[in-house]
N, C-alpha and C positions, 0 to 999 in steps of 0.2 A: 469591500474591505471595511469600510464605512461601518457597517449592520454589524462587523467581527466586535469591535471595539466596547468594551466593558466599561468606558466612560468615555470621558470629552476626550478627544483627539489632542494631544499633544506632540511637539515632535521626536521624542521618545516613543510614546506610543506608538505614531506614523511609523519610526523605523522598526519598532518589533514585528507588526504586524506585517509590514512590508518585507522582513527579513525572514519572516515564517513563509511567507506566501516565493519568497522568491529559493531556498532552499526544499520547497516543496514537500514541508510538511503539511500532513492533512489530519485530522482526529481519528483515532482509530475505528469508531464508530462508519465516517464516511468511506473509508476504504472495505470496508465488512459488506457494504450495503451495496460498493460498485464492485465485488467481487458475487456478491449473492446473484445476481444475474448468470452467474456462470455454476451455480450450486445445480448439483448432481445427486443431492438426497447428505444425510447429515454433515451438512457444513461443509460437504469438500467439494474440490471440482478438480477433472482431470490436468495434469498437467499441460496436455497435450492442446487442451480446449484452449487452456488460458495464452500458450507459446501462438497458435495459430492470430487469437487476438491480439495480443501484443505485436504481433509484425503484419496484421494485416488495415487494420480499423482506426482512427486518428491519428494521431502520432506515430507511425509506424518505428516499432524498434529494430536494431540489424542482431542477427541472431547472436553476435558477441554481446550485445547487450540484455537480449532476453536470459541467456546464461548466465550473466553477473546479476540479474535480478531476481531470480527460479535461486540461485546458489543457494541461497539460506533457507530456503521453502522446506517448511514439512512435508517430505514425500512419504506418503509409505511405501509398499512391495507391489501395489495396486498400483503403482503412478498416479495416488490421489493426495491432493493439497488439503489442509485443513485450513479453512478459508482463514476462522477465528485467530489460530496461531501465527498464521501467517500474517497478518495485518497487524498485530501485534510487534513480531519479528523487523514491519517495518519502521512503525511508530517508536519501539523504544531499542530495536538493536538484538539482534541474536544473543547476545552472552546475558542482558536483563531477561530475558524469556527462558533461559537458562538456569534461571536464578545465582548468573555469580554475575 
């Protein structure tokens, strides 16, 4: 958290960076790059791939929680995610990706 910090640590700073990190925001960038691991040819990956990883690999989620997290996903007719949009969609909120 140290290395995050854009100058001297003060305890302001202390609490932004600590209050980013503990609401679990991440830069959209890093989410792009741990969803690319699961990229299936341009930018998307199955839904299917990513539900199986989410309830099975670190932190396992319970499937009421893979479905409130998939909710906003760009799905197309394919059952494919668009990785881009989707990271997005977490970083700044489905109705900004929206444009309203």
């Amino acid at each position: 958290m140290v290395a995050e910090a854009p100058g001297p640590i003060n305890f302001t700073m202390f609490l932004t960076i600590f209050g980013d990190r503990i609401a679990g925001t991440d830069e959209e960038d890093v989410i792009v790059n741990a969803f690319n691991m699961y990229d299936e040819g341009e930018g998307k990956c199955r839904e299917e791939t990513l539900k199986r990883a989410l309830t099975t690999w670190g932190e396992k989620f319970s499937e009421a929680e893979v479905e409130e997290a998939l909710s906003e996903a760009p799905i197309d007719n394919n059952g494919l995610i668009d990785i881009k949009k989707f990271a997005n969609i977490l970083t700044k909120g489905a109705e900004e990706e929206e444009g309203g």
